[in-house]
C-alpha positions in Angstrom: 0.0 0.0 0.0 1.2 3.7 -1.1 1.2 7.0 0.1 -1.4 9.3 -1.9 1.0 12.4 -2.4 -2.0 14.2 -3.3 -3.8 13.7 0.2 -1.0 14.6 2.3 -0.5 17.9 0.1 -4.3 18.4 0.8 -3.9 17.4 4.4 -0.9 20.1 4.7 -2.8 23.0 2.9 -5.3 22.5 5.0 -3.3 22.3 8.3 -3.2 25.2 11.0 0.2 25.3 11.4 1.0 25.8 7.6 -1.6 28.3 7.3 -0.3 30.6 10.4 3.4 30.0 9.0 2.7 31.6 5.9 0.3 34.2 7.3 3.2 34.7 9.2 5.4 34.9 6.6 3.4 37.2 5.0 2.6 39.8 7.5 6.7 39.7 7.9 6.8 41.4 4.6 4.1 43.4 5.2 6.2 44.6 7.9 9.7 45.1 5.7 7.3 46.7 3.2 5.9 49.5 5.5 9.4 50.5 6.5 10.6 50.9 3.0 7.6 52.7 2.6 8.2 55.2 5.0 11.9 55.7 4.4 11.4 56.2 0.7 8.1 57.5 0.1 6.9 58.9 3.6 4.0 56.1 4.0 1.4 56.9 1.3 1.2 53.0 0.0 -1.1 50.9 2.0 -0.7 47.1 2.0 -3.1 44.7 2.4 -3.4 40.2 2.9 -5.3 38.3 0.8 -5.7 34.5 1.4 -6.2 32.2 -1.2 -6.7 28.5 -2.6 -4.9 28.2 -5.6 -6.4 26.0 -8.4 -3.9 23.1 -7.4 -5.0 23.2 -3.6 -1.5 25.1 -2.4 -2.5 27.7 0.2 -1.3 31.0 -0.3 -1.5 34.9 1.4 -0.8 37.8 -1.3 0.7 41.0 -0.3 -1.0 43.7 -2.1 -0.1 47.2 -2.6 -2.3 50.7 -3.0 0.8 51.9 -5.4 0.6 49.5 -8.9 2.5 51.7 -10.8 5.3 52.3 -8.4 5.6 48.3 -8.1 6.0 48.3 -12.1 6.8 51.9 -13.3 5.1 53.7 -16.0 6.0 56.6 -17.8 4.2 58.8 -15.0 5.3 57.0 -12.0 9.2 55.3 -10.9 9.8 52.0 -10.5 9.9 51.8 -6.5 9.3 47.7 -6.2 8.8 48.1 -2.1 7.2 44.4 -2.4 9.8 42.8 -4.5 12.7 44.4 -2.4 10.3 43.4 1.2 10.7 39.8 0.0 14.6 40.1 -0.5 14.1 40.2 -4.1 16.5 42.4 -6.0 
């Protein structure tokens, strides 16, 4: 008799402790993000969770940001990426 892969990934998704460690996770960068914010910007972005299923049953949290363009730049607005740096990304 063999494991079902499948159940154990739905069994983990669905667990507490995975679901608080990337809440946790998430409010961490939430956290890094608001600094950045208020160094570089003086704390006009608000940022916000969003919990999810994803089609494939993985549990995620999204950070979301009130400033879209400065995230990706447009001709009006700089290229700040506060989320990509508050997640270590370069």
């Amino acid at each position: 008799m063999g494991v079902d892969v499948h159940d154990v990934f739905e069994q983990a998704n669905q667990s507490d402790q995975l679901r608080a460690a990337v809440r946790q996770r998430a409010t961490n960068m939430v956290q890094r993000a608001r600094r950045i914010d208020a160094k570089e910007t003086d704390s006009r972005n608000e940022f916000h969770l969003a919990e999810e299923f994803r089609r494939n049953g993985r549990y995620v949290v999204n950070v979301h940001s009130s400033d879209v363009e400065g995230e990706y730049g447009t001709s009006r607005a700089k290229r700040m990426r506060i989320l990509r740096r508050a997640m270590g990304g370069r």
